[in-house]
C-alpha positions as a Markdown table, in Angstrom:
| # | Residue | x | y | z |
|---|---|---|---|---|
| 1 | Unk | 44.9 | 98.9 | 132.8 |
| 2 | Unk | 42.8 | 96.7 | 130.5 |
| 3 | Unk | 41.6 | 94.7 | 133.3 |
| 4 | Unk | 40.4 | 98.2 | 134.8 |
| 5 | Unk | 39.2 | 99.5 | 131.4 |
| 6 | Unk | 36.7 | 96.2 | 131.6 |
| 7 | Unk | 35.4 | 97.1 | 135.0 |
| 8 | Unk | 34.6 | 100.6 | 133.9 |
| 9 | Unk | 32.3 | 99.4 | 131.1 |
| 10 | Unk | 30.4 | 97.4 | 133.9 |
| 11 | Unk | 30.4 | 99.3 | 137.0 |
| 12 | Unk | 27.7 | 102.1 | 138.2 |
| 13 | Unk | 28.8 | 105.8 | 138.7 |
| 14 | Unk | 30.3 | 105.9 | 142.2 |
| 15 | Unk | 32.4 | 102.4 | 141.4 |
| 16 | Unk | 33.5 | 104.8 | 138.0 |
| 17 | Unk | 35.0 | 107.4 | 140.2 |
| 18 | Unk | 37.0 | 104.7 | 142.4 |
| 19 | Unk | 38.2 | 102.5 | 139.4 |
| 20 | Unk | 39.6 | 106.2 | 137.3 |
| 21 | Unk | 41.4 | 107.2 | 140.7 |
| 22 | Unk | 43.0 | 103.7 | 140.9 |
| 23 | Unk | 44.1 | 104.1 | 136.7 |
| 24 | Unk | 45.2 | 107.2 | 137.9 |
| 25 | Unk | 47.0 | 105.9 | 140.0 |
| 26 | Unk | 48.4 | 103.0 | 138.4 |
| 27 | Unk | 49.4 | 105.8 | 135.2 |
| 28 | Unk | 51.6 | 107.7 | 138.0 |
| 29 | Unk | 53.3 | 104.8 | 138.8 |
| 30 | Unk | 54.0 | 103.7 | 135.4 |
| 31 | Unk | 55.2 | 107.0 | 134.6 |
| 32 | Unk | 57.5 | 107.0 | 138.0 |
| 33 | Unk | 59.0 | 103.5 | 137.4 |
| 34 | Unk | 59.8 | 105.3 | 133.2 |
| 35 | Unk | 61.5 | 108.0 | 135.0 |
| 36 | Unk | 63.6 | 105.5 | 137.1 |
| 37 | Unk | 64.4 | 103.2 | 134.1 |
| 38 | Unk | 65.6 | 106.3 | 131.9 |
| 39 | Unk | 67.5 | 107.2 | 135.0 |
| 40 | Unk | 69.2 | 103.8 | 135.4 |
| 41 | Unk | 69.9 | 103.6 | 131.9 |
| 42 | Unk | 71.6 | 107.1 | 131.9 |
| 43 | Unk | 73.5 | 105.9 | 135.0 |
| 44 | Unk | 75.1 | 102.7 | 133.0 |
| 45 | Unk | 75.8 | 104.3 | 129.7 |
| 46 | Unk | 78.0 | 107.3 | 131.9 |
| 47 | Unk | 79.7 | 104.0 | 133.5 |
| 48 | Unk | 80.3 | 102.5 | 130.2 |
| 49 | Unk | 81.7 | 105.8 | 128.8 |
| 50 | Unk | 84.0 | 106.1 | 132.0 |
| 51 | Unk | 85.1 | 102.5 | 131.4 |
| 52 | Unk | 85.6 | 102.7 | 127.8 |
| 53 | Unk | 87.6 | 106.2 | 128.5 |
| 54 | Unk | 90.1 | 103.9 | 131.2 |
| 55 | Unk | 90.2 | 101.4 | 128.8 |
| 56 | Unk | 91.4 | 104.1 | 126.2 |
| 57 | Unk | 94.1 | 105.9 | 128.6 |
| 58 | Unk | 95.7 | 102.2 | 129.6 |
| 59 | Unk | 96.3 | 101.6 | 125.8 |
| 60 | Unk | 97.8 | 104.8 | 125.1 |
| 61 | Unk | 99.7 | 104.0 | 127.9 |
| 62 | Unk | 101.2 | 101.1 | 126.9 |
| 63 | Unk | 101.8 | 102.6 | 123.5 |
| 64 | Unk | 103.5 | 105.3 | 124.5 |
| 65 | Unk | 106.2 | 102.5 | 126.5 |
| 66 | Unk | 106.4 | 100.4 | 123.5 |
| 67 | Unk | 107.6 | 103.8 | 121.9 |
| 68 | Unk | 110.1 | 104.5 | 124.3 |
| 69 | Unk | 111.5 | 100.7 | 124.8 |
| 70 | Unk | 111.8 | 100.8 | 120.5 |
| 71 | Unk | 113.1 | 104.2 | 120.4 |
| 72 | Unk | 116.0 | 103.5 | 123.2 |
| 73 | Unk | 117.0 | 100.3 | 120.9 |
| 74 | Unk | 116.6 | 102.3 | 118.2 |
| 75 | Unk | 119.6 | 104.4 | 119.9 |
| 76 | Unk | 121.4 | 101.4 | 120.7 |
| 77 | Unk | 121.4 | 100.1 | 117.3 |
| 78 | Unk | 122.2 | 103.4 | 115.6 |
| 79 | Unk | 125.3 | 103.8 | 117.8 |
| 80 | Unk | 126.8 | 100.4 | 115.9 |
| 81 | Unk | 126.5 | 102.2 | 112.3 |
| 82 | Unk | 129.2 | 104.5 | 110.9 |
| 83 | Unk | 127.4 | 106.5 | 108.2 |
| 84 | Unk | 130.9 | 107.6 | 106.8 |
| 85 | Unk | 131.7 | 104.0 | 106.4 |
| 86 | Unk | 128.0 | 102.9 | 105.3 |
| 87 | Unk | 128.8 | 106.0 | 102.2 |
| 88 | Unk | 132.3 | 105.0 | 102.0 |
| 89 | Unk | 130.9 | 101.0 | 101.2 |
| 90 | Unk | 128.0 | 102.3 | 99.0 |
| 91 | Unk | 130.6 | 104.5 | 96.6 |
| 92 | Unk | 133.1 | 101.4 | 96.5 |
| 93 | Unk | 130.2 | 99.5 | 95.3 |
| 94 | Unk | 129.5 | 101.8 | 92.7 |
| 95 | Unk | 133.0 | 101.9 | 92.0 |
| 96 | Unk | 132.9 | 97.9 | 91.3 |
| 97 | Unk | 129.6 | 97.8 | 89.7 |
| 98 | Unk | 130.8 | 100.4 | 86.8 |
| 99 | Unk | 134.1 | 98.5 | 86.9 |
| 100 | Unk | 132.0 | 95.7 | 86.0 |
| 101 | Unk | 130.0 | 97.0 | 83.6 |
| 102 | Unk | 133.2 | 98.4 | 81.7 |
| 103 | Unk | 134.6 | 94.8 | 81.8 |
| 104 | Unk | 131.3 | 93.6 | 80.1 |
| 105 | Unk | 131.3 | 96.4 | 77.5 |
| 106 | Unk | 135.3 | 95.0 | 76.3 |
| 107 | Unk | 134.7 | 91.4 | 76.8 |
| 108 | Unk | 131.5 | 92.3 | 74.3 |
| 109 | Unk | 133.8 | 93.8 | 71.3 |
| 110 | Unk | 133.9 | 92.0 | 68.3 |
| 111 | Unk | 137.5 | 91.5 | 66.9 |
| 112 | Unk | 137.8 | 92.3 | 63.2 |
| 113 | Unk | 134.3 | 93.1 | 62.6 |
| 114 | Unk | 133.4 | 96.7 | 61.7 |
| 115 | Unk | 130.8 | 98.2 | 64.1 |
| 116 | Unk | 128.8 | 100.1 | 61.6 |
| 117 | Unk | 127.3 | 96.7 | 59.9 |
| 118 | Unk | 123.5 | 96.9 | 59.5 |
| 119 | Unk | 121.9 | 93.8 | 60.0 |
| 120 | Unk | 119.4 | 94.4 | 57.3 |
């Protein structure tokens, strides 16, 4: 376009006429080969959305799997637990730890000492 621009400043009247059809020209074509780039790059961000959506539908699917291989050993592993003997274990422990704690409290007695002493 410059190169035509150039020869415009220089030619007589009738060259003027052929060198603005030719820029015409050459705009039209610039503005045709825009279209077709806009158009391409349309084309590959739809292919990139359709391979980001496959992408996104395989790892769901493999999520979804994972859940069902961990909840079917879940199962597995539940069946091996007795929750009457896991409550039965749990109060027995109480049990022992406030045994414990009532062994500490009458190993901890003083023996002829009254318990109303202030240190002060």
């Amino acid at each position: 376009m410059n190169k035509i621009r150039e020869q415009l400043k220089r030619a007589n009247p009738s060259q003027q006429a052929r060198l603005k059809k030719r820029a015409m020209a050459l705009l039209k074509q610039k503005r045709m080969y825009e279209g077709q780039r806009e158009m391409t790059e349309g084309q590959i961000f739809n292919m990139e959305q359709v391979g980001f959506a496959i992408d996104s539908v395989k790892d769901t699917v493999d999520h979804v799997n994972c859940l069902k291989s961990a909840t079917q050993s879940l199962k597995v592993e539940q069946k091996k637990l007795d929750i009457g003997k896991i409550e039965n274990m749990q109060d027995e422990l109480q049990d022992m730890f406030e045994d414990n704690d009532e062994i500490q409290e009458i190993l901890g007695r003083s023996y002829m000492m009254p318990e109303d002493i202030d240190d002060e």
